[in-house]
Each structure stands twice: as structure tokens, then as C-alpha cells.
Backbone bond lengths (Angstrom), bond angles and torsions (degrees), N, CA, C in turn:
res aa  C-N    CA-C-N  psi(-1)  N-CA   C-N-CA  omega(-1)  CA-C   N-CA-C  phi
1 X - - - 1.457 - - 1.524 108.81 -
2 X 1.044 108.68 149.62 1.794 125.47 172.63 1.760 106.05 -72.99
3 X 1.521 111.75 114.56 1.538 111.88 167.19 1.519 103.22 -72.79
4 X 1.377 121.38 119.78 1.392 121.06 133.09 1.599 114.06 -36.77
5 X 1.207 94.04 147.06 1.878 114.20 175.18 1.493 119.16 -62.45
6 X 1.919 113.03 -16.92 1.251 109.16 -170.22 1.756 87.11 -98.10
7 X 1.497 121.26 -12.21 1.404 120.55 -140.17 1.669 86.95 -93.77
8 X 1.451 112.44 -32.88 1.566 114.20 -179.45 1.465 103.97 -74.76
9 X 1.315 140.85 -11.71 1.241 131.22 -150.81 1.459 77.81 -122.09
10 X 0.854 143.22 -86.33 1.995 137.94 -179.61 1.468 108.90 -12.92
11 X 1.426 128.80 -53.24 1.316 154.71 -139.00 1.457 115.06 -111.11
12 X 1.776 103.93 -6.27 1.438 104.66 -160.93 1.279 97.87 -93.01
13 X 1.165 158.03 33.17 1.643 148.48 136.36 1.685 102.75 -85.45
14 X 1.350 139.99 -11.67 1.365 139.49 -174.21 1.634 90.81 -91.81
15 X 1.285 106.08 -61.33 1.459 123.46 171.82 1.922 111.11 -7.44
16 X 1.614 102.10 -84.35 1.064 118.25 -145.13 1.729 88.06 -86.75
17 X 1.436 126.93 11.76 1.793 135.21 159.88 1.488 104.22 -65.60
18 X 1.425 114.93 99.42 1.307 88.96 154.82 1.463 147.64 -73.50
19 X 1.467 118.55 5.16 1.460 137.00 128.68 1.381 130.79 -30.41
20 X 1.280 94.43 -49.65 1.640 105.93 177.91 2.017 117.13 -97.01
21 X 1.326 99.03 -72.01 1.106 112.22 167.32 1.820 95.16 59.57
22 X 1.729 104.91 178.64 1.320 123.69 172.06 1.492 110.99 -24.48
23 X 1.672 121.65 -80.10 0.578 158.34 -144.54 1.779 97.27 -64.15
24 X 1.540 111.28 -69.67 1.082 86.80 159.29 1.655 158.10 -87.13
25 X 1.594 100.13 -2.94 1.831 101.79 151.25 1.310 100.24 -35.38
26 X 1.315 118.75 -74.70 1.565 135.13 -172.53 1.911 103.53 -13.71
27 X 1.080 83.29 -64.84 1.863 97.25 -171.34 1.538 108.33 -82.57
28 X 1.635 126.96 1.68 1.173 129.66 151.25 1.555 110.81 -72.57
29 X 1.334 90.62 -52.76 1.911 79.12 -172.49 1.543 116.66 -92.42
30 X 1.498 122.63 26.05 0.968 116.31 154.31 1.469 108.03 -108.00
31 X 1.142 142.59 -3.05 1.095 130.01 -173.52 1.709 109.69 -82.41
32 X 1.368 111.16 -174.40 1.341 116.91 172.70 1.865 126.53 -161.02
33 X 1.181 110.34 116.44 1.497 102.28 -148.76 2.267 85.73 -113.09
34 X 1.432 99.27 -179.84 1.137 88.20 -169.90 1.574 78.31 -147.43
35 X 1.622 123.84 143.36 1.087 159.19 172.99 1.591 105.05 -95.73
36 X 1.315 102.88 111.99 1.871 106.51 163.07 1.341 109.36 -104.63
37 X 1.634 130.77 102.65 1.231 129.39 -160.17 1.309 127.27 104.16
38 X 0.775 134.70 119.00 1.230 136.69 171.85 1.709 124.96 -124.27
39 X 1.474 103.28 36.12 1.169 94.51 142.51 1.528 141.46 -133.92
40 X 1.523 124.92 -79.23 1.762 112.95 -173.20 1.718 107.73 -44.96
41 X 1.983 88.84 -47.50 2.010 77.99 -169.91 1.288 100.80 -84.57
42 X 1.487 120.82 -51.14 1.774 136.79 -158.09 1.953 79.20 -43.48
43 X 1.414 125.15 -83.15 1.367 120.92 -142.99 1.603 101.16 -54.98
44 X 1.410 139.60 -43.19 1.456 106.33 -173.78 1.710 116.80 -58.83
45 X 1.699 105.27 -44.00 1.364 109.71 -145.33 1.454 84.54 -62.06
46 X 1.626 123.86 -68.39 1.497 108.56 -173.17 1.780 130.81 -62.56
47 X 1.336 106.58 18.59 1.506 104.81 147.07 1.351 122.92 -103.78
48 X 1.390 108.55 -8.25 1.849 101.06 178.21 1.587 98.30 -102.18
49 X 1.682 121.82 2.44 1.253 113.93 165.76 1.406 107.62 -79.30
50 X 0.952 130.33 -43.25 1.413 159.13 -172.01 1.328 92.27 -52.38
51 X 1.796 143.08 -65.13 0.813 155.35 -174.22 1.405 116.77 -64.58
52 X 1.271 106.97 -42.23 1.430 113.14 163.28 1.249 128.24 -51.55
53 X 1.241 113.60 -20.61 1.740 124.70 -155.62 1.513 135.82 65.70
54 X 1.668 93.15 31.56 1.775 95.94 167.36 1.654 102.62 -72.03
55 X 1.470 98.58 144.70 1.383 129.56 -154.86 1.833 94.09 -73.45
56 X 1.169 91.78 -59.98 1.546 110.37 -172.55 1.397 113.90 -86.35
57 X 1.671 140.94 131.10 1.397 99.07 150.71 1.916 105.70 -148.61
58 X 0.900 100.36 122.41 2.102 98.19 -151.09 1.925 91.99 -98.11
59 X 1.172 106.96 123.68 1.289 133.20 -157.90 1.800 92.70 -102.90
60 X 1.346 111.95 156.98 1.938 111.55 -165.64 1.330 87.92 -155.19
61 X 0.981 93.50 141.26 2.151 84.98 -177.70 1.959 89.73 174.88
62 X 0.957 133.34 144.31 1.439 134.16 140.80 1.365 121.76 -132.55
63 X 1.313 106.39 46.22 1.653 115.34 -166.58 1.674 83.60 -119.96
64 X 1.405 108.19 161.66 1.552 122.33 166.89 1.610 119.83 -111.48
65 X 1.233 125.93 128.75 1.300 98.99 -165.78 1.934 138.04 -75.71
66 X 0.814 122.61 141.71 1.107 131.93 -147.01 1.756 92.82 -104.61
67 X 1.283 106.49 171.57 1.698 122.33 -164.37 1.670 81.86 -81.36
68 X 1.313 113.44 -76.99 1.758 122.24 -173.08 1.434 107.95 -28.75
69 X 1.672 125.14 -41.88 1.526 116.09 -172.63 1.335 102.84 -56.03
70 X 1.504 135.92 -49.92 1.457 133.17 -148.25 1.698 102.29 -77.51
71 X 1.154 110.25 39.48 2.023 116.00 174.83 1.268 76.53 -103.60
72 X 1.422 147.96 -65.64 1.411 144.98 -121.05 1.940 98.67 -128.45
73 X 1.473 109.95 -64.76 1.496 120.33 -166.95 1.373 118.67 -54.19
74 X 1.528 118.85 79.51 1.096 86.27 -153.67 1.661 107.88 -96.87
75 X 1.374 117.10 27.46 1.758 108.94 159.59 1.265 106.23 -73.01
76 X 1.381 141.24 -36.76 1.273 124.56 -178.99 1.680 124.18 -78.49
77 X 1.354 129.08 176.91 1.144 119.79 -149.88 1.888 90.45 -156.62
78 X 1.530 98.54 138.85 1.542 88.11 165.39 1.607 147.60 -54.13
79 X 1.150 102.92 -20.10 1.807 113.97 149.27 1.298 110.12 -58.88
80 X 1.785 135.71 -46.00 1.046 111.78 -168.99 1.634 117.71 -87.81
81 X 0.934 122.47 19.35 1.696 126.69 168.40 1.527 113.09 -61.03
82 X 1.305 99.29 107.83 1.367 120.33 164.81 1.545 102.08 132.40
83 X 1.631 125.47 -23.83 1.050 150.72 -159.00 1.444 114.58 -70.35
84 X 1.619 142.91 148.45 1.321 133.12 -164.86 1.932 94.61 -65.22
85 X 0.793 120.60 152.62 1.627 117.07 148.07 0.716 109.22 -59.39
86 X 0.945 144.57 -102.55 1.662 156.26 -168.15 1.365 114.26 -24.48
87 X 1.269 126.44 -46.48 1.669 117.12 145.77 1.643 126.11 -79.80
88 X 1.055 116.85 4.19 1.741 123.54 149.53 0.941 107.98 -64.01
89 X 1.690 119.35 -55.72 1.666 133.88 173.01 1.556 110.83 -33.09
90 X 1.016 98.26 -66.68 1.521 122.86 -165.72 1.660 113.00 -51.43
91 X 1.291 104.31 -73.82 1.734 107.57 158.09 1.021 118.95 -15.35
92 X 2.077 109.43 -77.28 1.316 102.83 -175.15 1.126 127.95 -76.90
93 X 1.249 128.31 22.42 1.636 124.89 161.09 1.274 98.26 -106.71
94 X 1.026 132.01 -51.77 1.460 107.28 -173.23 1.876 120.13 -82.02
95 X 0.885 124.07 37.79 1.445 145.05 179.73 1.665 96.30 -118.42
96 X 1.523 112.66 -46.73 1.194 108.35 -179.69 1.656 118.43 -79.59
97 X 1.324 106.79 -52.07 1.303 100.75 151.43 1.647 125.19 -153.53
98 X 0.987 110.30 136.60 1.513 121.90 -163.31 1.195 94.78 -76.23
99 X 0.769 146.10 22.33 2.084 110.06 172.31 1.523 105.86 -122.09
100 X 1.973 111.20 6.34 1.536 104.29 147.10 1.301 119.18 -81.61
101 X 1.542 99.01 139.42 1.583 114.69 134.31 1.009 160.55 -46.72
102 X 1.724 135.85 79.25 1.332 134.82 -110.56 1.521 74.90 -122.70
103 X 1.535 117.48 109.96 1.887 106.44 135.75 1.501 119.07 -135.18
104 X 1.721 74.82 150.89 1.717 97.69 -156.96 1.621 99.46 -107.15
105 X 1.233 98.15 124.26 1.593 118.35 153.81 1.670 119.41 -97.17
106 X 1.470 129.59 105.39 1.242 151.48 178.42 1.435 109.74 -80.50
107 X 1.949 123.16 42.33 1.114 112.92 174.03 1.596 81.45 -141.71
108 X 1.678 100.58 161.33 1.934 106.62 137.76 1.096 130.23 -59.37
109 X 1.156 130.44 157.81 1.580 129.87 173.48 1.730 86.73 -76.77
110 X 1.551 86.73 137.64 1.918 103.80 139.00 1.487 103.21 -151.48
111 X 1.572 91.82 170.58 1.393 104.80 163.99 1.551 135.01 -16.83
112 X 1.295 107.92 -52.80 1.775 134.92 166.20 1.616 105.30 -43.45
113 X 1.454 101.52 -67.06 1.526 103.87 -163.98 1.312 120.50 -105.60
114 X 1.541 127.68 -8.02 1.486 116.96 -166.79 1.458 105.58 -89.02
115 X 1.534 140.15 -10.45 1.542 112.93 148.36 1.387 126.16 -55.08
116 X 0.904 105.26 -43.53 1.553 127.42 170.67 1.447 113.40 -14.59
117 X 1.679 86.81 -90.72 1.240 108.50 165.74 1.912 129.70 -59.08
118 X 1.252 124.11 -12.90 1.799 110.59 -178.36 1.509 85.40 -104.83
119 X 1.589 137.40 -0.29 1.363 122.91 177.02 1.653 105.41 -113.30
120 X 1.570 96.00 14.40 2.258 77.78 176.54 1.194 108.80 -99.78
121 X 1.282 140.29 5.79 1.790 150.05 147.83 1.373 96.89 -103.20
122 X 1.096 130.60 24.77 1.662 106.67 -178.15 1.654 108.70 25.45
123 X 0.793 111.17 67.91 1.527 117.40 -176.07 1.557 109.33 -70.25
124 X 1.478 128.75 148.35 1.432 145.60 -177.28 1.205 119.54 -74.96
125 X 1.514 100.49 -30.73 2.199 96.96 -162.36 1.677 80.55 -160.62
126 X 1.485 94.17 139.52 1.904 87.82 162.36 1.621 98.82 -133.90
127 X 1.203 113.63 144.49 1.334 134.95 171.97 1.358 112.50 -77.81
128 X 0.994 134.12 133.65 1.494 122.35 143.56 1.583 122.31 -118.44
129 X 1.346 85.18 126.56 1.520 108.64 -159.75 1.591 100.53 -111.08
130 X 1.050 114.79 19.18 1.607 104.86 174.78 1.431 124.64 -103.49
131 X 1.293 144.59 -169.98 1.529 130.54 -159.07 1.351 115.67 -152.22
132 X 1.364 115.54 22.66 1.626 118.08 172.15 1.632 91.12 -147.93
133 X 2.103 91.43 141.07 1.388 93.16 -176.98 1.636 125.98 -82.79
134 X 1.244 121.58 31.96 1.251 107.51 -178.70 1.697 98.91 -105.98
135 X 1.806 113.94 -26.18 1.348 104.60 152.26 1.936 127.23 -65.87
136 X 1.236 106.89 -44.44 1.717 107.30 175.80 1.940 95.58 -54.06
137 X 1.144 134.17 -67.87 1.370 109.87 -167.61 1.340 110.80 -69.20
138 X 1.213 152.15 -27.04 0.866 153.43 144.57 2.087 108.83 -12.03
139 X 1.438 86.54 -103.29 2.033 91.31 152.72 1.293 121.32 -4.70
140 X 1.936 133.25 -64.58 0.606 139.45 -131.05 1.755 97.26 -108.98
141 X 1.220 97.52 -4.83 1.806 88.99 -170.08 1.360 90.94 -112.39
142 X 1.247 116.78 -37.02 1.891 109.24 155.34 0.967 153.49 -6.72
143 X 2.002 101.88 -65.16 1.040 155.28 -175.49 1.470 83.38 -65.52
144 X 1.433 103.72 -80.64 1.983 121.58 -150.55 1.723 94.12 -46.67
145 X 1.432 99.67 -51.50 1.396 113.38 -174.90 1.667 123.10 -51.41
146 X 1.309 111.65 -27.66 1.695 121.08 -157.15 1.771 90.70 -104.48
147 X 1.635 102.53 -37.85 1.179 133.12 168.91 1.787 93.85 72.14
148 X 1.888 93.49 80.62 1.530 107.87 -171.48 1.309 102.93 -132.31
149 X 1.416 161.94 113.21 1.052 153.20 -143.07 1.409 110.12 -88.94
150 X 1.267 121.85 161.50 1.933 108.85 -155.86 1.823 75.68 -150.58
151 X 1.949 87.20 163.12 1.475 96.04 164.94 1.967 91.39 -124.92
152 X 1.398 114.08 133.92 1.271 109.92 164.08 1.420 112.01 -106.92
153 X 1.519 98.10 161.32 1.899 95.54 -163.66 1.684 80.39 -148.54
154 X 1.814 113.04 155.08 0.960 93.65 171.02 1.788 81.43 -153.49
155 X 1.267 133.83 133.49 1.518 139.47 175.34 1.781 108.12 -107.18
156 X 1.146 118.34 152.64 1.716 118.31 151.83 1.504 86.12 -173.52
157 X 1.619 101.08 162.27 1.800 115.37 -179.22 1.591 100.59 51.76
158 X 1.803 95.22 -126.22 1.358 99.31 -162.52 1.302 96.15 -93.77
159 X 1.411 141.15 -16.31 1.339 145.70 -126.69 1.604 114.06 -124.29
160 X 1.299 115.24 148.48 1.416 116.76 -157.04 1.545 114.98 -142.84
161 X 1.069 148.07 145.88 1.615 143.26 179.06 1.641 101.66 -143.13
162 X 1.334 109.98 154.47 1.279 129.60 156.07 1.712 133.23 -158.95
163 X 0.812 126.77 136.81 1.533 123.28 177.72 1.662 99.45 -143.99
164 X 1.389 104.30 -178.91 1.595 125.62 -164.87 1.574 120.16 -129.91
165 X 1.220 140.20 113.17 1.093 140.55 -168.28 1.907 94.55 -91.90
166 X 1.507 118.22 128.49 1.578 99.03 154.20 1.472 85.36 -134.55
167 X 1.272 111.53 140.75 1.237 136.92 172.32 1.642 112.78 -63.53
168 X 1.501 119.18 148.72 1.583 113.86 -169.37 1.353 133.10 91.84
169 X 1.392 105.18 -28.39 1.593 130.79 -161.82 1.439 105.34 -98.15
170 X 1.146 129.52 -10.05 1.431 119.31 -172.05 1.592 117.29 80.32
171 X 1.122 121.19 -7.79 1.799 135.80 -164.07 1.393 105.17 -74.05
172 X 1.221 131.22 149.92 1.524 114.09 -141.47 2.112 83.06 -117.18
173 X 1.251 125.62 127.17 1.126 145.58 178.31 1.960 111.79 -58.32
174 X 1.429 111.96 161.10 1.309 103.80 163.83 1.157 142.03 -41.03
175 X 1.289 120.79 -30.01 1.503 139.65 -172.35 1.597 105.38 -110.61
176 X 1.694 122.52 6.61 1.193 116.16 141.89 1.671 128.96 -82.42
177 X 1.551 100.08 -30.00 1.726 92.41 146.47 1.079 150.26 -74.72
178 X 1.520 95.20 -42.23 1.361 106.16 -178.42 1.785 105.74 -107.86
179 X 1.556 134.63 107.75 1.279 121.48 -175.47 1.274 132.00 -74.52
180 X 1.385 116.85 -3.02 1.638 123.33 -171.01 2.008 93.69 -168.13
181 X 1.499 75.25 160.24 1.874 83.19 176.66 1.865 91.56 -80.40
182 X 1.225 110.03 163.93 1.714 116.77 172.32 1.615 96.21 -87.43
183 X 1.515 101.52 154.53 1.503 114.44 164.03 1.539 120.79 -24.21
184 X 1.189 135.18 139.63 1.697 111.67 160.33 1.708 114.55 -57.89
185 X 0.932 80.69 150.27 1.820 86.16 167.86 1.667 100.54 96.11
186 X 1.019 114.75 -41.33 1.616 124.09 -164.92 1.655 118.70 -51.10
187 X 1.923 103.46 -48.40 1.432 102.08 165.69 1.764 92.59 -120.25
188 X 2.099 95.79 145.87 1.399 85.12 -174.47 1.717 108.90 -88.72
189 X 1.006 106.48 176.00 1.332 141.82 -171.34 1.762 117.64 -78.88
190 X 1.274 118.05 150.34 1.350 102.98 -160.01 1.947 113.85 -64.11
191 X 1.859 107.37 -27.15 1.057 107.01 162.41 1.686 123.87 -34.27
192 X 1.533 118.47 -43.24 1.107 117.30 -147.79 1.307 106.46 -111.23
193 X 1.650 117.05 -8.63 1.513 128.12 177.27 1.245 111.20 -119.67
194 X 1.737 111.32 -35.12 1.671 80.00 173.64 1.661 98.77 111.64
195 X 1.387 115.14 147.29 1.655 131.46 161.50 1.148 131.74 -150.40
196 X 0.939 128.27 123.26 1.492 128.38 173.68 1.227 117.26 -62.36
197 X 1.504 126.19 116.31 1.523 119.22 -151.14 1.775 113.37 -70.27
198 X 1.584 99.29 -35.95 1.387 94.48 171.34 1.466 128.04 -58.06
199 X 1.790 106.69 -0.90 1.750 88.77 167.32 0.881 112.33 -91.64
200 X 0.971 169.76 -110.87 1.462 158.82 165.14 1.476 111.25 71.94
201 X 2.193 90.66 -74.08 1.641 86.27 162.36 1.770 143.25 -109.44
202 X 1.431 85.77 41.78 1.866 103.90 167.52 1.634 100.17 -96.76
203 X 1.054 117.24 -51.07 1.494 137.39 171.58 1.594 125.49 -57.65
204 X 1.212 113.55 -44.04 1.489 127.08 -171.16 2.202 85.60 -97.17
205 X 0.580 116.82 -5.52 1.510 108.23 -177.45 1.094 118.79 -106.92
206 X 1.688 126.03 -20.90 1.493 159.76 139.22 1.818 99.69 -19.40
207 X 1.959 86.29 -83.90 1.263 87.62 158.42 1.393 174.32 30.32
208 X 1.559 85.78 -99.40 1.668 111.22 168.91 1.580 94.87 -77.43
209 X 1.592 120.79 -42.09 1.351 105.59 171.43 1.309 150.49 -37.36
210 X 1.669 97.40 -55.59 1.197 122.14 139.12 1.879 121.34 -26.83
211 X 0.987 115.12 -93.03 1.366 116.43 165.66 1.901 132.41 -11.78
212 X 1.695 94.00 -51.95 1.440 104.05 -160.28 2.163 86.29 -89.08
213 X 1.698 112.66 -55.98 1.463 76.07 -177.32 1.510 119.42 -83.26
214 X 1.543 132.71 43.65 1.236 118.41 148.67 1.140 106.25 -89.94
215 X 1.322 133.42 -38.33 1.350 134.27 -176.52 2.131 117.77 -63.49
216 X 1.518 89.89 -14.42 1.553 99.90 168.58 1.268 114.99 -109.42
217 X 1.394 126.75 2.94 1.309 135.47 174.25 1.421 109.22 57.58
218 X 1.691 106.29 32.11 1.318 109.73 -174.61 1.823 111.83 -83.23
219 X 1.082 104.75 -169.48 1.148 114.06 -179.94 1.691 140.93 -2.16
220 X 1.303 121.56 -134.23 1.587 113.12 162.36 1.337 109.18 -109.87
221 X 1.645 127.03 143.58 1.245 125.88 176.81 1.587 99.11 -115.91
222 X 1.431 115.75 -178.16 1.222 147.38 -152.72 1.928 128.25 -99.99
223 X 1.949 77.79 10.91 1.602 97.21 170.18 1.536 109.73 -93.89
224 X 1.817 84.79 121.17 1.450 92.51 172.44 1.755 103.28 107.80
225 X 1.598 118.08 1.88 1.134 136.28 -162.43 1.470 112.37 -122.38
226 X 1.404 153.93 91.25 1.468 122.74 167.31 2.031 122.00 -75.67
227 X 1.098 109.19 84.03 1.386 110.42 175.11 1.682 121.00 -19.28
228 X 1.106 159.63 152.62 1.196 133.09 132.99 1.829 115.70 -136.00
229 X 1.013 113.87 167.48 1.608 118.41 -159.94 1.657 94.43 -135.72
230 X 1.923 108.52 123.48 1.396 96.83 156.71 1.384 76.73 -129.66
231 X 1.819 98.13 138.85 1.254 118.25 171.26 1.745 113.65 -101.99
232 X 1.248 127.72 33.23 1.041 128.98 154.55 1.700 98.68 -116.99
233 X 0.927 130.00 -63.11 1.856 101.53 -173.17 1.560 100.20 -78.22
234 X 1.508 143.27 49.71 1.126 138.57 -144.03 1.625 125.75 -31.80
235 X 1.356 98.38 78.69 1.078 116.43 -160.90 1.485 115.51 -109.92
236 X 1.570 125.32 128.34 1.435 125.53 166.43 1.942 109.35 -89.19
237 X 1.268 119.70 144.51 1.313 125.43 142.37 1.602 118.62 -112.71
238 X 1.309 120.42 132.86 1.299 118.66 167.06 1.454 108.94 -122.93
239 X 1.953 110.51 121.34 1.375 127.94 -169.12 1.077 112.47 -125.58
240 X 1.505 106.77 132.86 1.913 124.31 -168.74 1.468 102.40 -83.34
241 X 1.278 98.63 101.66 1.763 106.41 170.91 1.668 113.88 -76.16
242 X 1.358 109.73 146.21 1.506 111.41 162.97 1.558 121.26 -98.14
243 X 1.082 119.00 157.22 1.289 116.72 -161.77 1.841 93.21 -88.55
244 X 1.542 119.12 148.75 1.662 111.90 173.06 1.090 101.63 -80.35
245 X 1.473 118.48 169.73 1.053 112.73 171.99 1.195 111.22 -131.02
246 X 1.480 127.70 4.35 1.230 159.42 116.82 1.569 140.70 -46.54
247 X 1.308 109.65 -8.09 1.281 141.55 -170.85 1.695 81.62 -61.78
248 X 1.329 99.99 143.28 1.584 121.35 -172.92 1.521 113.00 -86.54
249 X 1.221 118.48 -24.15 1.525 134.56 174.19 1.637 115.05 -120.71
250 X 1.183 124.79 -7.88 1.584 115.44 -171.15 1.674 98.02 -138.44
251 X 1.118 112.41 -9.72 1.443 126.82 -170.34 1.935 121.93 -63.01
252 X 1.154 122.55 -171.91 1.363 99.26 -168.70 1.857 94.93 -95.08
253 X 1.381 118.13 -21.59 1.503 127.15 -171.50 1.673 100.93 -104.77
254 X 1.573 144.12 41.83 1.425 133.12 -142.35 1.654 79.07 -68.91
255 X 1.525 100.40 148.02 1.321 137.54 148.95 1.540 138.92 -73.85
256 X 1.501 75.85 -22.75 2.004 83.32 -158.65 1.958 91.28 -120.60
257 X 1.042 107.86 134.03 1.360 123.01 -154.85 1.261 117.41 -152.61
258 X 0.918 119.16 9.21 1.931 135.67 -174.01 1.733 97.37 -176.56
259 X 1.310 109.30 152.93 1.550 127.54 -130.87 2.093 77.09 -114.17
260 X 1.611 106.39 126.12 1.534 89.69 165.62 1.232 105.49 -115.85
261 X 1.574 115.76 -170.75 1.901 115.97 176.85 1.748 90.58 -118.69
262 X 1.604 121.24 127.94 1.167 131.35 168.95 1.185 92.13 -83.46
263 X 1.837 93.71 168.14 2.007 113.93 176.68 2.063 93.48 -71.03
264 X 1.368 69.58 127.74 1.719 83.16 168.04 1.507 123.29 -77.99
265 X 1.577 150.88 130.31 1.209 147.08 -169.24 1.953 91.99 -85.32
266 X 1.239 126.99 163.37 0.963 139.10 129.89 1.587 135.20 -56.35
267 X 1.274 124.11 100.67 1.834 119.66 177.92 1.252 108.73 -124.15
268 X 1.448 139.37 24.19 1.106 118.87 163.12 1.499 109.04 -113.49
269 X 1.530 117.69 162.06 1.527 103.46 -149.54 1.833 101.38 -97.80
270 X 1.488 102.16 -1.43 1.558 104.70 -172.18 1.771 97.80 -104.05
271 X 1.770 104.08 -55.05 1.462 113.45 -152.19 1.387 120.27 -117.28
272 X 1.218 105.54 -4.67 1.556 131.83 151.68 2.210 95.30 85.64
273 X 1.000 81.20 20.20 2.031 101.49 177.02 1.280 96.84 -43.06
274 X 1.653 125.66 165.27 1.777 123.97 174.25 1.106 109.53 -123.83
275 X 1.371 131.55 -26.84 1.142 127.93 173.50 1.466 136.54 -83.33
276 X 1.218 109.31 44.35 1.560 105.89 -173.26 1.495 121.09 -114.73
């Protein structure tokens, strides 16, 4: 593709990477990743994708934003309270920079709609940016299922996790760690524990990392890895997962073969919303 003059001057710290170089801007702005959530994690990672110059980037949200999101979210803005997310989303990336492709889906994922939705861009990388597990497994059997590679992230308190599903690889999926969502009620909810807003974006920025060097086929990623973050002894662990082989969806016998909807917990502190 031909750089525009503003496109070399935006782009020129990727530019002068020889990691990145031409070639891969090129494969930044053709790619297209898709955000589930848009808020603590969803809003950083898809603004430093945004910044990056992914071409595509399809935003999922059916929450409106609320006064409480703007501690952590930080695409939204106090004007936009009351406003869809997903067109809060939208604005602020393309204000920041226009030559993404912003599409917005104004629902939650369920069962019904989330093939739907990570196969109507054939999308490259999907994030999941949402914060109760009956959406993360949900995501994750999707993923295995559509067989689309995902980054899962999960924050509460001080504390933070992430790892990388790529399909093909043998790398053991969400539901090879974790096998079922827990009861509701069992672990609480961010209402009832609380976050430190800056995880969101130590975690949600990971992320987008995640995202941009698979899409450059750069370096080593985080399949096959569970990341974890305590931000009070500021501390990283990095842990060598095994793949199941029993795993109910990725496993050598899968079980699970049609997409279900778990009991949803309540986490928002007014409207009991899930994606925030």
C-alpha cells in the first residue's frame, strides 16, 4: 500500500523498528481485531490498538456508560455518561485517529450471537475484555470453536492475569485452567471487592500487546503461559501451563459442542450491567 504523508509521520516510531518496519504498519492496518467489552480492560487495549494503527477494530459492549466506569474506562469521558459504550468507544478512537475502522456491536455476547459476531470481519485476534466468568467461558469456547485466537485478561483488587489462546498449537485454552465458571455468589464480584483502576490499564495494555505482535508474527507470546500481576508487591509471575487433554472443548474427546449461556453474577454497583 501507498503511505500517505500524514500516515508516515503518525507511524514513524513503528517505522524506523526494524521489527516492524513498512511492511509491518502494512499488516497493522490491514488487520482487524475485535474487543469484547469495552471497559477497565476492553477500553485501554482498544485505544493503544487504535494508536497502533489496527485497520479494523469492532467494539461489543451493551452497557451505557455510567459515572463509576470513568475511575478505570478510560475511552469514555464525563460528557459521555449515559451514552452507548460502544459509540463512546467509537468517538474516541476515531478523534484519535481516523483511518480506523470502528464497528460497533450494541449487545452482550451470548450463546445466540457471539459466533456471529467474532466471524462478521473475520476478525484476526479477539480480546476479551469482559469481567464475569460466564462471559470469559463463553468467549473461550467460541474462540476454540470458530478456532480464532483470543487474549483473556482478568483484573479485581490489586491483582491481574493474562494468557493467550492460538489455535493449532497444542496451547491449552481457558477452560484448560479453569474447568467450569464457580457458583454465583462464590467469588465476589467487582461491586463487592473492588479495583484498582490502574489495572485495567497494566492488564488491558498487555493485551493489545498481545494482539499487535501476533498480528506481526513478532516475538514470543503468552500461549501456554498464565501471566499474573500483583500490584501491591509489584510483582510479575510467569507460569508454564499444560495443555488438558481432557479439556471439554479443546481436549482430545471435546464434550462441549454447542455454545451455552451460564447464570450471570451481578457487578455493577447501580444496574447490575457485566461488562464493565
Amino acid at each position: 500500500m501507498d503511505f500517505r504523508d500524514d500516515q508516515i509521520e503518525r507511524y514513524s516510531r513503528h517505522i524506523i523498528l526494524s521489527e516492524v518496519g513498512v511492511e509491518g504498519q502494512e499488516k497493522l492496518l490491514n488487520s482487524k481485531v475485535l474487543v469484547i467489552g469495552t471497559g477497565g480492560l476492553g477500553a485501554p487495549a482498544a485505544m493503544f490498538l487504535a494508536a497502533a494503527g489496527v485497520g479494523t477494530i469492532g467494539l461489543v459492549d451493551g452497557d451505557v456508560v455510567d459515572l463509576s466506569n470513568l475511575q478505570r474506562q478510560i475511552i469514555h469521558q464525563t460528557k459521555d455518561v449515559g451514552k452507548l459504550k460502544v459509540q463512546s468507544g467509537k468517538e474516541t478512537i476515531n478523534d484519535m485517529n481516523p483511518d480506523v475502522n470502528v464497528i460497533t456491536y450494541n449487545e452482550f455476547v451470548t450463546s445466540d450471537n457471539i459466533l456471529r459476531i467474532i466471524q462478521d470481519q473475520d476478525y484476526d485476534f479477539i480480546i476479551d475484555g469482559t469481567d464475569n466468568f460466564p462471559a470469559k467461558f463463553l468467549i473461550n469456547d467460541a474462540c476454540v470453536l470458530a478456532q480464532k485466537p483470543f487474549s483473556h485478561a482478568g483484573i479485581i483488587r490489586f491483582q491481574g492475569q493474562i494468557t493467550t489462546y492460538i489455535p493449532g498449537k497444542g496451547t491449552p485454552c481457558y477452560r484448560c485452567i479453569f474447568q467450569a465458571p464457580p457458583p454465583a455468589g462464590v467469588v465476589p464480584t467487582c461491586r463487592e471487592a473492588g479495583v484498582l483502576g490502574v489495572m485495567g490499564g497494566v492488564i488491558g495494555t498487555l493485551q493489545a500487546t498481545e494482539a499487535i505482535k501476533y498480528i506481526l508474527g513478532l516475538g514470543d507470546n503468552l500461549a501456554g503461559y498464565l501471566l499474573t500481576y500483583d500490584a501491591i508487591k509489584m510483582e510479575f509471575r510467569k507460569i508454564k501451563l499444560s495443555h488438558n487433554k481432557k479439556c471439554g472443548v479443546c481436549g482430545e474427546n471435546p464434550t462441549i459442542k454447542e455454545l451455552v449461556d451460564y447464570e450471570q453474577a451481578s457487578c455493577d454497583l447501580k444496574t447490575g450491567k457485566l461488562n464493565g
